[in-house]
C-alpha positions in Angstrom: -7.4 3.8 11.6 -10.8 4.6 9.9 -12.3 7.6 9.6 -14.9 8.5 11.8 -17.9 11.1 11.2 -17.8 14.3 13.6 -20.8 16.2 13.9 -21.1 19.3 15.3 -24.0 20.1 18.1 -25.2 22.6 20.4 -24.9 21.2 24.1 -26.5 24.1 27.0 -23.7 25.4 28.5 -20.8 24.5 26.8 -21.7 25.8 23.2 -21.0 24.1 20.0 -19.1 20.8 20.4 -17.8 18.1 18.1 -19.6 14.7 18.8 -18.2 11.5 17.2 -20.8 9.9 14.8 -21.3 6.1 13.6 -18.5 4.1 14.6 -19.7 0.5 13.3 -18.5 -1.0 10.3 -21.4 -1.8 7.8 -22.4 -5.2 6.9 -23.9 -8.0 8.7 -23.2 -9.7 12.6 -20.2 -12.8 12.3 -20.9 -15.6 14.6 -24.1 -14.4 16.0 -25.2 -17.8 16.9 -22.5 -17.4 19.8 -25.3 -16.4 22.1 -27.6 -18.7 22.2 -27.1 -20.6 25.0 -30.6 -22.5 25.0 -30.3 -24.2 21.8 -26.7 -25.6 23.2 -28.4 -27.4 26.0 -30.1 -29.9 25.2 -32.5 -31.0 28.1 -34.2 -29.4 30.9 -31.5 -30.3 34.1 -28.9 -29.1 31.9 -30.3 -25.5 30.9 -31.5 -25.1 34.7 -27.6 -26.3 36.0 -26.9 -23.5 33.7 -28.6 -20.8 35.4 -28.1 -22.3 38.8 -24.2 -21.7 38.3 -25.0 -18.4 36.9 -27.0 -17.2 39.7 -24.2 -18.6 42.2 -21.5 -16.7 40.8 -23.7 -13.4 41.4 -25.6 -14.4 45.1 -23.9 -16.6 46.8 -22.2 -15.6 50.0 -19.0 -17.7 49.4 -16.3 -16.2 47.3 -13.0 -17.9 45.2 -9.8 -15.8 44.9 -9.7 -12.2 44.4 -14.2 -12.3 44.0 -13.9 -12.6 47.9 -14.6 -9.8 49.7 -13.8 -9.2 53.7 -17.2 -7.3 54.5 -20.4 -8.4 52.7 -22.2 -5.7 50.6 
């Protein structure tokens, strides 16, 4: 396991504490186009089907499997 920096701070109440530092490697992002969705999709019905399916999964009031719940929030 790496080696992490530990700084030491003053927090009110509790003194002076060890606090874990940078955790990240250095260098540069792999596979940052991932993310970009938009460039993906290639026409406008497709991007807005999309966000249509996105939007469902979060708002609608039907549910699939274990997302169902017995008493709407």
């Amino acid at each position: 396991m790496a080696e992490y920096k530990i700084e030491k701070q003053e927090a009110p109440e509790w003194g002076m504490i060890e606090v874990l530092g940078e955790t990240y490697d250095p260098g540069k992002p792999v596979g940052e186009e991932q993310g970009h969705w938009e460039q993906k999709l290639l026409s406008r019905d497709e991007k807005l089907r999309y966000l249509k399916d996105g939007l469902r999964y979060w708002y609608a009031k039907e549910g699939f499997g274990s997302e169902k719940r017995k008493t709407p929030a």
